[in-house]
Rosetta silent file (secondary structure, phi, psi, omega in degrees, C-alpha in Angstrom):
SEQUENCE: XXXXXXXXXXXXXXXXXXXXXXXXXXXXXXXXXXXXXXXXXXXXXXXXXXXXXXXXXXXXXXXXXXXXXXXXXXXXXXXXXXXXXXXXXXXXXXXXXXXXXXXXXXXXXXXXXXXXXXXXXXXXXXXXXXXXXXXXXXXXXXXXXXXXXXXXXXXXXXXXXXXXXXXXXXXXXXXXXXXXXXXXXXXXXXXXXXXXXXXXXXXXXXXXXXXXXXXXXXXXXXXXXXXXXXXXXXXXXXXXXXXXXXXXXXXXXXXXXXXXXXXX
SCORE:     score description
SCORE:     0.000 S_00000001
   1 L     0.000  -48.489  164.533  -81.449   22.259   13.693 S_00000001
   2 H   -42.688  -52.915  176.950  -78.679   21.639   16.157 S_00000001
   3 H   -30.757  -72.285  176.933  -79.328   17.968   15.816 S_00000001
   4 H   -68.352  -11.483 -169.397  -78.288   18.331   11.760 S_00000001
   5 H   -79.488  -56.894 -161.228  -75.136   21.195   12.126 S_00000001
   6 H   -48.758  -37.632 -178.840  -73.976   18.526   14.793 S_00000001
   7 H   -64.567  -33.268 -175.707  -74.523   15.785   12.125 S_00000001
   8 H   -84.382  -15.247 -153.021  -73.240   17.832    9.092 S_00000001
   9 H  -104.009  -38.170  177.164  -70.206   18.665   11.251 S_00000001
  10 L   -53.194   99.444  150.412  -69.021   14.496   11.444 S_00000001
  11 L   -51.323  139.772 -176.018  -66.858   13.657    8.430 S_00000001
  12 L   -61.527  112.643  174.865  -68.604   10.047    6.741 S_00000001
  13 L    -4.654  130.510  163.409  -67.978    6.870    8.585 S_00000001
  14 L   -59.638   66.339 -164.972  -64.206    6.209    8.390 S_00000001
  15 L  -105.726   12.850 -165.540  -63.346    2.880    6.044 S_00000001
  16 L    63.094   21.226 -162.396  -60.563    4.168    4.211 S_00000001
  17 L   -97.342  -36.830  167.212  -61.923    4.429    0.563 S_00000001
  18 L  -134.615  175.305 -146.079  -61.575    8.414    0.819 S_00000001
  19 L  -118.042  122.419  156.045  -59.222   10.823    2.130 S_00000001
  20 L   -13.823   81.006 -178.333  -58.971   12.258    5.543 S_00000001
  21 H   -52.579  -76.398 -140.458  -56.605   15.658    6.047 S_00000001
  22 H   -80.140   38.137  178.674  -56.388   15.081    9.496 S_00000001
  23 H  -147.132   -0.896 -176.139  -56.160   11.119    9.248 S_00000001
  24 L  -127.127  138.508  173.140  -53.824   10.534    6.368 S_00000001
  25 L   -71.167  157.603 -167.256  -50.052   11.000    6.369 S_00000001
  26 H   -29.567  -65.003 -176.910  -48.585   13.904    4.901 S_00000001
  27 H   -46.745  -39.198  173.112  -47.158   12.141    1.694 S_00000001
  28 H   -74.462  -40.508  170.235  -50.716   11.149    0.570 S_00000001
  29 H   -53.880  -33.064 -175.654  -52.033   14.426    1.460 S_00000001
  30 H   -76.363  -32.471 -174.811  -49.271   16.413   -0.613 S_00000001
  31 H   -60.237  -51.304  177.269  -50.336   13.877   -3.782 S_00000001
  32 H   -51.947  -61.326  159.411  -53.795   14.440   -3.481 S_00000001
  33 H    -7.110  -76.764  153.706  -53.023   17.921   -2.927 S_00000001
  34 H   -39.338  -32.447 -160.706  -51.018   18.335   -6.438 S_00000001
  35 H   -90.002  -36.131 -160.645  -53.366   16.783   -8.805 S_00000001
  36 H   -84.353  -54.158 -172.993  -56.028   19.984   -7.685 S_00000001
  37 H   -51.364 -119.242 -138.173  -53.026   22.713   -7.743 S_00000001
  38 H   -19.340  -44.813 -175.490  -52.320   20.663  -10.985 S_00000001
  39 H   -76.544  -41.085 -169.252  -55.952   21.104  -12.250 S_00000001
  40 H   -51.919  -41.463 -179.508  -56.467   24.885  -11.221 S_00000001
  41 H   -54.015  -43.225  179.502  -53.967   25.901  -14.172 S_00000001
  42 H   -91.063   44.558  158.828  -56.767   24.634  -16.633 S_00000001
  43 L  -109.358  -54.574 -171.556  -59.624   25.854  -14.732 S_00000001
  44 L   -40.739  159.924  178.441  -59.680   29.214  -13.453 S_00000001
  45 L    65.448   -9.058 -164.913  -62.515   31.070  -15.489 S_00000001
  46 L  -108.731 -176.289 -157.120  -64.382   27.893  -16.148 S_00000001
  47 E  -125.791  113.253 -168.700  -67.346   25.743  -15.749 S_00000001
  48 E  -128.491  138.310  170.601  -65.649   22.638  -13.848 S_00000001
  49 E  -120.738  131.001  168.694  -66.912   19.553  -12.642 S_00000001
  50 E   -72.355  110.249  166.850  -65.381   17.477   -9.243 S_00000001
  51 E   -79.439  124.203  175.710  -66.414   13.482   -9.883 S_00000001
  52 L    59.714   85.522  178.170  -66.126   11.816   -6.796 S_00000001
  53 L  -114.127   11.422  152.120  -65.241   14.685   -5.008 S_00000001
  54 L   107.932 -160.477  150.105  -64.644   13.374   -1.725 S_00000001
  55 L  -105.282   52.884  140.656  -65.095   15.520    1.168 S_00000001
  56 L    99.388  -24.500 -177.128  -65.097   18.402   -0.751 S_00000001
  57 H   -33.944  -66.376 -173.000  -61.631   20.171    0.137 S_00000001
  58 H   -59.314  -21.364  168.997  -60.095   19.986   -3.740 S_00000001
  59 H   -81.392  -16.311 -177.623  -63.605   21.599   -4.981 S_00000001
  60 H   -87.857  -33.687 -153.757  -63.145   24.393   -2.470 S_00000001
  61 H   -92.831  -24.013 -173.215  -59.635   24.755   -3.770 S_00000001
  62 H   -55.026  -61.020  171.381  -60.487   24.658   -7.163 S_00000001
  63 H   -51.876  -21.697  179.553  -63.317   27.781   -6.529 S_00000001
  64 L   -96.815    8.143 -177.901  -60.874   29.856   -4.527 S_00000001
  65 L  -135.657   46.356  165.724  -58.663   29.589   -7.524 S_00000001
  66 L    55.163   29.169  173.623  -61.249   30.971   -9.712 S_00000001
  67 L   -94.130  177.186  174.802  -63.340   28.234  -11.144 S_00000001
  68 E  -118.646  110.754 -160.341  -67.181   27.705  -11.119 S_00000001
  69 E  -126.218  115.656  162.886  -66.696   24.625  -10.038 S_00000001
  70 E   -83.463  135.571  179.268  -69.555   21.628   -8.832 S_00000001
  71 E  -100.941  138.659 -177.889  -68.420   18.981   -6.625 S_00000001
  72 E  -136.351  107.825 -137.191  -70.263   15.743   -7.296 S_00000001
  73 E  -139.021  127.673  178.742  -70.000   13.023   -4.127 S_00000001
  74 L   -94.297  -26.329  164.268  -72.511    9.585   -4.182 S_00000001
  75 L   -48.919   53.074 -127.973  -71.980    9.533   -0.131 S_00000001
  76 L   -71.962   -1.654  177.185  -74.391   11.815    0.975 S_00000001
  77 H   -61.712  -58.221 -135.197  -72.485   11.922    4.845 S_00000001
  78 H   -86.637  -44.599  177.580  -69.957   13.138    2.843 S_00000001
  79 H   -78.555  -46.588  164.415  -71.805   15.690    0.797 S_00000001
  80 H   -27.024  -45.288  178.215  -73.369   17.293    4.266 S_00000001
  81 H   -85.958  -11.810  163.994  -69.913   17.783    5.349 S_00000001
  82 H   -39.649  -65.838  171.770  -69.116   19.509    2.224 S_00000001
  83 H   -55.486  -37.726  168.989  -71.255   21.687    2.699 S_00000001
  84 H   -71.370  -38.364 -156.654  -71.048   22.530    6.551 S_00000001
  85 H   -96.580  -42.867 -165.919  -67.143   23.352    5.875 S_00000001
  86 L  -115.918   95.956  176.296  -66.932   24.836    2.760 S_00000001
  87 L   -82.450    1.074 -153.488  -70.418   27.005    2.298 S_00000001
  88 L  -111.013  -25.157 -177.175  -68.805   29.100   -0.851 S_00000001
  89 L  -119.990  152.649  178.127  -68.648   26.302   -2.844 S_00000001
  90 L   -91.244  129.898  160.689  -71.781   23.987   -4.294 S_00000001
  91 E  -132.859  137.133 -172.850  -72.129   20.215   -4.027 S_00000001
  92 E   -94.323  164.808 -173.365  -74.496   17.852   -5.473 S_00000001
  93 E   -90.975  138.555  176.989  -75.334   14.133   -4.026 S_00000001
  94 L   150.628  148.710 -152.290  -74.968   11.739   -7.412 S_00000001
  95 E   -88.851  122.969 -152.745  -74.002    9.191   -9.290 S_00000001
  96 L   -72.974   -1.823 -174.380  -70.453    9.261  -11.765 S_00000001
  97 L   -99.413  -16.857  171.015  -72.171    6.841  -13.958 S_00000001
  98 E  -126.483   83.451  179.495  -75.411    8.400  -14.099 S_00000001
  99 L   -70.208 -174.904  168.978  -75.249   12.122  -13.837 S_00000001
 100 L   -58.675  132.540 -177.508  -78.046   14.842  -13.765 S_00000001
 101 L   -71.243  -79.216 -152.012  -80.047   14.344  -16.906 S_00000001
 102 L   -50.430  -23.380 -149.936  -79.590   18.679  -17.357 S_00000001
 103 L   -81.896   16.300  169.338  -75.934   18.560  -16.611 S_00000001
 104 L   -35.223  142.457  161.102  -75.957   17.769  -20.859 S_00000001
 105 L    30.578   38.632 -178.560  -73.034   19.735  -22.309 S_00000001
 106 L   -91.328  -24.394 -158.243  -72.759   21.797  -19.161 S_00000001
 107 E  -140.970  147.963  173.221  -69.003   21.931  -18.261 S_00000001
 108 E   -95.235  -14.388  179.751  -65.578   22.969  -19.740 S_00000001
 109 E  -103.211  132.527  157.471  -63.618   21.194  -17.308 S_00000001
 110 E  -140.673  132.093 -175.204  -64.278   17.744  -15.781 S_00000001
 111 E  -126.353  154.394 -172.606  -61.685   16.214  -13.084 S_00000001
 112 E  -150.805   76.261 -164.036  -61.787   12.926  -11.907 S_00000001
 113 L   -86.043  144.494 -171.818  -59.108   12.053   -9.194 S_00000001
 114 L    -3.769   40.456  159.981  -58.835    8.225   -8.136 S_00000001
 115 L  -104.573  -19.931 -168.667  -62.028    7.308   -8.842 S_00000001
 116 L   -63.121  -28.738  165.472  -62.150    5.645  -12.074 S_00000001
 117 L   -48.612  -40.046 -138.886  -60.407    2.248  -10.323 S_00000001
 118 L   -87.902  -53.457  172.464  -63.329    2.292   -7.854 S_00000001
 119 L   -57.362  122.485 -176.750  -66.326    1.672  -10.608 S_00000001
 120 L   -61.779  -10.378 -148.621  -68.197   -1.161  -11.688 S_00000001
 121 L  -154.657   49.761 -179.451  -69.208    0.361  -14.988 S_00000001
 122 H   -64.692   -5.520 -177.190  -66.417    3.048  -15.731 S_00000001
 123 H   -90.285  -18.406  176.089  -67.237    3.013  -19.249 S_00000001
 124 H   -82.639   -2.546 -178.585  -70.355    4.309  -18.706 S_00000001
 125 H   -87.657  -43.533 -177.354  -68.935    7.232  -16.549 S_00000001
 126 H   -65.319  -47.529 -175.016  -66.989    8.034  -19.667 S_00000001
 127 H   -61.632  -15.403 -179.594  -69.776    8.059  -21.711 S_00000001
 128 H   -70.311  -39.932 -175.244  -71.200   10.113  -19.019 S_00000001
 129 H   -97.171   22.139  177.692  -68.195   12.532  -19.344 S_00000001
 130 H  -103.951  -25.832  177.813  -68.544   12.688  -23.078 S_00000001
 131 H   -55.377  -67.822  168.698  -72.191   14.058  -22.322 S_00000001
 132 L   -31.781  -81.027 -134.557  -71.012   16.721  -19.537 S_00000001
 133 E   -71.826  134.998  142.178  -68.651   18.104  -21.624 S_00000001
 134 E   -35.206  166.445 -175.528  -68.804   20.876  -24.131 S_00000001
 135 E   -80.618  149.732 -166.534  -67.124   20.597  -27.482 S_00000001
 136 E    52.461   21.791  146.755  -63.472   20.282  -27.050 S_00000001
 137 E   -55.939  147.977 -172.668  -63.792   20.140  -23.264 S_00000001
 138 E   -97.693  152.826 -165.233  -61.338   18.824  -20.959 S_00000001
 139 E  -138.011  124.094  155.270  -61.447   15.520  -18.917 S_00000001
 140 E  -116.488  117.110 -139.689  -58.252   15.214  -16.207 S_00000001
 141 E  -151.959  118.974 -171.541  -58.352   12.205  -14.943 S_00000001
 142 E  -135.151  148.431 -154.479  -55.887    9.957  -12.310 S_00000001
 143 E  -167.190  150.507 -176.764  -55.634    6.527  -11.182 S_00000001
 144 E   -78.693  156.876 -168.193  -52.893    4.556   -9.066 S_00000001
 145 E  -104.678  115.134  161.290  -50.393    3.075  -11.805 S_00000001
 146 L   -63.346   11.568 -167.655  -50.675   -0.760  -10.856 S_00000001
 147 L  -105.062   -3.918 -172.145  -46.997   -1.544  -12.645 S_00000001
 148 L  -103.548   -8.237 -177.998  -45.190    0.316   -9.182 S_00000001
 149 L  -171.210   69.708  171.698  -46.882   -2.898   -7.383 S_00000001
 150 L   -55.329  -20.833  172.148  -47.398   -5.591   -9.547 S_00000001
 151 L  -136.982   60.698  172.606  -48.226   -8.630   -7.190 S_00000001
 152 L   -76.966  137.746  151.431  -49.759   -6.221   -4.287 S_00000001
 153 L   -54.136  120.766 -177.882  -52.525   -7.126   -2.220 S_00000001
 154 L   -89.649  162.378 -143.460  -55.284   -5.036   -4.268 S_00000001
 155 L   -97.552  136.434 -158.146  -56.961   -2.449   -2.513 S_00000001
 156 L   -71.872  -24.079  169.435  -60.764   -3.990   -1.633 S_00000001
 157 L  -112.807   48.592  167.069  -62.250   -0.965   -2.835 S_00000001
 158 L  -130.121  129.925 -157.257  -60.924   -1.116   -6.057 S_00000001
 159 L  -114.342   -6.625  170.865  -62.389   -2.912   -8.725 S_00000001
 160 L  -132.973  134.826  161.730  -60.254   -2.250  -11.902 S_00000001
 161 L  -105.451  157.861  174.068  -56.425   -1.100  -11.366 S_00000001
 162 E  -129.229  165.699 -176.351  -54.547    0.178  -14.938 S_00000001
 163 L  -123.876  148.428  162.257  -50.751    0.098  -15.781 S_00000001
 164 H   -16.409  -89.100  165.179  -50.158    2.979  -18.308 S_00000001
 165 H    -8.404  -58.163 -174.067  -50.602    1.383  -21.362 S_00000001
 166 H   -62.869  -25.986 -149.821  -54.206    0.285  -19.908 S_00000001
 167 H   -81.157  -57.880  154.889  -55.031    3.389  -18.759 S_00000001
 168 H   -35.673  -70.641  167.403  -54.591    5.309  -21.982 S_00000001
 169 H    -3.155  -88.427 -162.275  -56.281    2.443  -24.122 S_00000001
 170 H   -69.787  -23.511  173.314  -59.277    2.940  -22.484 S_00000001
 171 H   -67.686  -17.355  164.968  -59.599    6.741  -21.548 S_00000001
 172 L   -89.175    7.385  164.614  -58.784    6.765  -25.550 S_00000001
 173 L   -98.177    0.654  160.170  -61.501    4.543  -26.666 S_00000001
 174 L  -134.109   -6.390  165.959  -63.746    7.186  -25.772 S_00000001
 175 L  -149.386 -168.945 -165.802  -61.774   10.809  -26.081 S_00000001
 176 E  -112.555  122.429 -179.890  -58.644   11.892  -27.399 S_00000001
 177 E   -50.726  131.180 -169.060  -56.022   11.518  -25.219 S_00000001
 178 E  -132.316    3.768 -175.635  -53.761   14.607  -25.443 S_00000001
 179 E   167.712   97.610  160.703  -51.206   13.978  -22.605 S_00000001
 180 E   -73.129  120.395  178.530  -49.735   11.183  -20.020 S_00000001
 181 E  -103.425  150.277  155.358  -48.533   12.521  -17.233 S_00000001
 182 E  -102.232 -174.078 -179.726  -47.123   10.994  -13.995 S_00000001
 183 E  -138.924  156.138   66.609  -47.126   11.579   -9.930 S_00000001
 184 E   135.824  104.365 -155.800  -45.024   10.754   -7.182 S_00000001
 185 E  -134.520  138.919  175.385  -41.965    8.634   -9.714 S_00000001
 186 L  -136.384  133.160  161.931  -39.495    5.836   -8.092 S_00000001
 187 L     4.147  160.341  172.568  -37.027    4.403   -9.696 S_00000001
 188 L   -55.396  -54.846 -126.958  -37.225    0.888  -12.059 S_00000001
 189 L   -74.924   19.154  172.786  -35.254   -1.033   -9.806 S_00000001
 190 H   -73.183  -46.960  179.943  -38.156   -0.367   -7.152 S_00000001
 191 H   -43.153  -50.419 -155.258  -40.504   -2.180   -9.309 S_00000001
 192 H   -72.730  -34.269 -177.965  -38.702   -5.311   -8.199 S_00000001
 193 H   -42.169  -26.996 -156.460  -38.340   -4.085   -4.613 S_00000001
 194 H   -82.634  -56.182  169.518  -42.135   -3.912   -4.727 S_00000001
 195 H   -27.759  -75.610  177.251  -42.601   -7.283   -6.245 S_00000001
 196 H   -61.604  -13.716  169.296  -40.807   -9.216   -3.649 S_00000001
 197 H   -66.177  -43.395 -162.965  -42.593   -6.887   -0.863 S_00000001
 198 H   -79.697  -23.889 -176.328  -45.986   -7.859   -2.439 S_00000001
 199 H   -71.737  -45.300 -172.059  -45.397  -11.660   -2.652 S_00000001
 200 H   -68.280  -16.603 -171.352  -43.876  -11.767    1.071 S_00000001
 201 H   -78.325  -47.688 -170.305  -47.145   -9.939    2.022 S_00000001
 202 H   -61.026  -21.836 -165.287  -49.286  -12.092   -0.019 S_00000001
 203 H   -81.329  -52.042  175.616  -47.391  -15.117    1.853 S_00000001
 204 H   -31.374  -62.887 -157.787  -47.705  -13.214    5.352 S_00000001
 205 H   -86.876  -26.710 -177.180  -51.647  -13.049    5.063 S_00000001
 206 H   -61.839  -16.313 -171.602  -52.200  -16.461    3.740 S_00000001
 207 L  -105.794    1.957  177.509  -50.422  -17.513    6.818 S_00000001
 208 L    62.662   29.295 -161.085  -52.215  -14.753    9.380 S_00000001
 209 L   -89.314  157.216  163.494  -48.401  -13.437   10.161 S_00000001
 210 L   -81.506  172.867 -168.474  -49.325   -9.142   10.739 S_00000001
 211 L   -83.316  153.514  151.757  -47.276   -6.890    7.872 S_00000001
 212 L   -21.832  -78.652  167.567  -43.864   -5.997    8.205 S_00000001
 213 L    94.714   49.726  143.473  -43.963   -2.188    7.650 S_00000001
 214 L   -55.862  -18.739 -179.407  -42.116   -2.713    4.919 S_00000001
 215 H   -87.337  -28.170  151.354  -43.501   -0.181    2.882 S_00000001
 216 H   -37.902  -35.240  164.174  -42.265    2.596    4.573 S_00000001
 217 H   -41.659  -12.370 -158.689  -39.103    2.397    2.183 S_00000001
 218 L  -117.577  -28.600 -159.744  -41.050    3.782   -0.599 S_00000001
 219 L   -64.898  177.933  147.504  -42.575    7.260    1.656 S_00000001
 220 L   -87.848  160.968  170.315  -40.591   10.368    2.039 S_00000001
 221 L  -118.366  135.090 -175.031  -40.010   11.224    5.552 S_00000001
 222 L    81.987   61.690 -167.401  -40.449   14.629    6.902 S_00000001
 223 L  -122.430   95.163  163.668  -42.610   15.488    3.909 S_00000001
 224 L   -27.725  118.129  173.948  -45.256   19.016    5.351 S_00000001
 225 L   -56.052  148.560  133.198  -49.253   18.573    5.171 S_00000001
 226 L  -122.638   62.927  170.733  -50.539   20.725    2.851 S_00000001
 227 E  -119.006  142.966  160.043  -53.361   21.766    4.587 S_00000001
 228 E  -102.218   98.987 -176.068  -54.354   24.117    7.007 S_00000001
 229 L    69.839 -166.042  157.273  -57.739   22.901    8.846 S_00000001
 230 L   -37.780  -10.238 -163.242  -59.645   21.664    5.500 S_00000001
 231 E  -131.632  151.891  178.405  -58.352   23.525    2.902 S_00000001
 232 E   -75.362  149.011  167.682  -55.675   23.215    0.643 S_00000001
 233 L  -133.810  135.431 -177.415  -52.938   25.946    0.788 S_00000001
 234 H   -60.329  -56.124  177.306  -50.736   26.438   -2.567 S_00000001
 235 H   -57.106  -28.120  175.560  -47.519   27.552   -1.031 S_00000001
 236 H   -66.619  -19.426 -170.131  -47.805   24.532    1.157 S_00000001
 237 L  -115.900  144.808  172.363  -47.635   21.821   -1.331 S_00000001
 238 L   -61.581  123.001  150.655  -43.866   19.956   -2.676 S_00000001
 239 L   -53.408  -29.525  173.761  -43.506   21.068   -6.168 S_00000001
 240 L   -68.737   -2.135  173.753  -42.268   17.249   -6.567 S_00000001
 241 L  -111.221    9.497  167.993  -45.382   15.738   -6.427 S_00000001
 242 L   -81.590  127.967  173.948  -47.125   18.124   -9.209 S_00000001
 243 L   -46.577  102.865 -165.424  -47.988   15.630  -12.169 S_00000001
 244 L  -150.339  164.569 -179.131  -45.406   16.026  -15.303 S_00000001
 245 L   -25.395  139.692  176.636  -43.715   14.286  -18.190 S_00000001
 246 L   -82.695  123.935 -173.836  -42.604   10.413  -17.058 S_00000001
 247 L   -90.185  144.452  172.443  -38.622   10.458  -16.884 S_00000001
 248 L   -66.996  136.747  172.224  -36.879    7.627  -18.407 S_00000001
 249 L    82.885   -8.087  176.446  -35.893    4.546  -16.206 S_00000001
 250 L   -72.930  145.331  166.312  -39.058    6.307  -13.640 S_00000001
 251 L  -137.000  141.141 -164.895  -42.077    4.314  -12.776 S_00000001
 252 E  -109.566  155.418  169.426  -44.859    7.149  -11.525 S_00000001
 253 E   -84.314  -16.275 -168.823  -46.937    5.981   -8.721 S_00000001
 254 E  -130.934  119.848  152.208  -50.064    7.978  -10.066 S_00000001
 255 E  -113.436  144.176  166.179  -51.167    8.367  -13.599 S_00000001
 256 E  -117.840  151.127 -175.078  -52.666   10.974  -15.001 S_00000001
 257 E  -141.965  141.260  163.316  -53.763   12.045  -18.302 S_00000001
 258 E   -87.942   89.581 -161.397  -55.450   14.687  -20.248 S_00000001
 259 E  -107.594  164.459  175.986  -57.838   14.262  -22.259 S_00000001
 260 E  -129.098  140.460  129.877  -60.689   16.194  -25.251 S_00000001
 261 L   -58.183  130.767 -149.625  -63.809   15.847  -26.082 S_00000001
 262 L   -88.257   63.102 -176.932  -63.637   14.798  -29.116 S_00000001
 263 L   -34.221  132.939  173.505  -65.227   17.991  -31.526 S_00000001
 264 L  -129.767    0.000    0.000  -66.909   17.064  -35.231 S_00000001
């Protein structure tokens, strides 16, 4: 029994595919942060499901902000520590493209934070989240906007990136889209900044040079975790990184959208 607390107690081999509190700077942590504060306004009261939820924090935050909310994590390291930290909330081990055969028309909520890049078969995770859902259930759903870093090294554990347009398409070839939102918004004339960063990078590694640390230009500095220990705290997170309408001449770094199951 010691053996397993000690084991359950270990956060899931580090490779950088999910996110750390105590291992990621502040600015990713407040983003991450937002999109769950962001979700709890449609939640509270409701039967909510976490997809890829990680290690488990934003499903904790969700439940203390008054949803009955399942966390659903394919890692099982990851679901152990879920579970050691946060015992108040439930999480199951499982797959987003193949859920629990029972979990039919089970939930009014389903969130899905930067996983949808990550799948080989994301269409079948939609069709997965047209099952889950009740009629006229909600799907919230976020993805890095690939148009803020257009010739970027792409991130190794990503296997589809979307630019707006794309994103929308496809979460609207299977529900009805009801609202693009953005995250974290820089400027156009950034876009370009980004370009010529990602080309010099792209030049850099064909050539073994190490990076730059150029990319600090785009962070805030002095930007406040908002976490305490594992858990999210609401008063803690910049209102500028909560997801809202895309401002003209803005490129968002994160999109998000809102979507229904589609009642007949």
């Amino acid at each position: 029994m010691i053996q397993q607390e000690m084991t359950e107690m270990k956060p899931p081999e580090q490779t950088g595919e999910r996110l750390v509190p105590a291992m990621h700077p502040a600015e990713i942590l407040q983003q991450h942060a937002a999109r769950y504060m962001f979700a709890a306004r449609y939640c509270a009261g409701k039967q909510v499901l976490d997809v890829a939820c990680g290690l488990g924090y934003g499903t904790d935050y969700l439940r203390r902000e008054g949803a009955d909310v399942v966390g659903l994590e394919i890692n099982i390291a990851a679901v152990h520590h879920s579970q050691y930290h946060y015992p108040s909330s439930t999480f199951v081990h499982g797959n987003a493209e193949a859920m629990p055969a029972e979990w039919g028309k089970s939930f009014d909520v389903i969130v899905s934070f930067e996983i949808i890049e990550h799948l080989e078969r994301p269409q079948d995770f939609l069709q997965e989240v047209i099952r889950c859902l009740r009629p006229g259930g909600l799907f919230i759903c976020s993805t890095p906007n690939k148009s803020l870093y257009p010739f970027d090294i792409r991130n190794p554990f990503h296997v589809r990136e979307f630019n707006s347009g794309e994103f929308v398409c496809f979460i609207g070839s299977f529900l009805h889209v009801r609202q693009l939102l953005g995250q974290s918004f820089h400027p156009r004339w950034q876009v370009l900044f980004t370009a010529i960063r990602g080309l010099v990078r792209r030049m850099l590694r064909a050539f073994h040079v190490p990076p730059l640390g150029v990319s600090r230009a785009l962070s805030r500095a002095g930007c406040p975790s908002p976490f305490e220990g594992n858990s999210i705290l609401t008063e803690k997170v910049v209102l500028e990184f909560l997801p809202c309408g895309i401002p003209r001449n803005s490129v968002p770094a994160f999109l998000v959208v809102l979507a229904e199951e589609n009642s007949e």
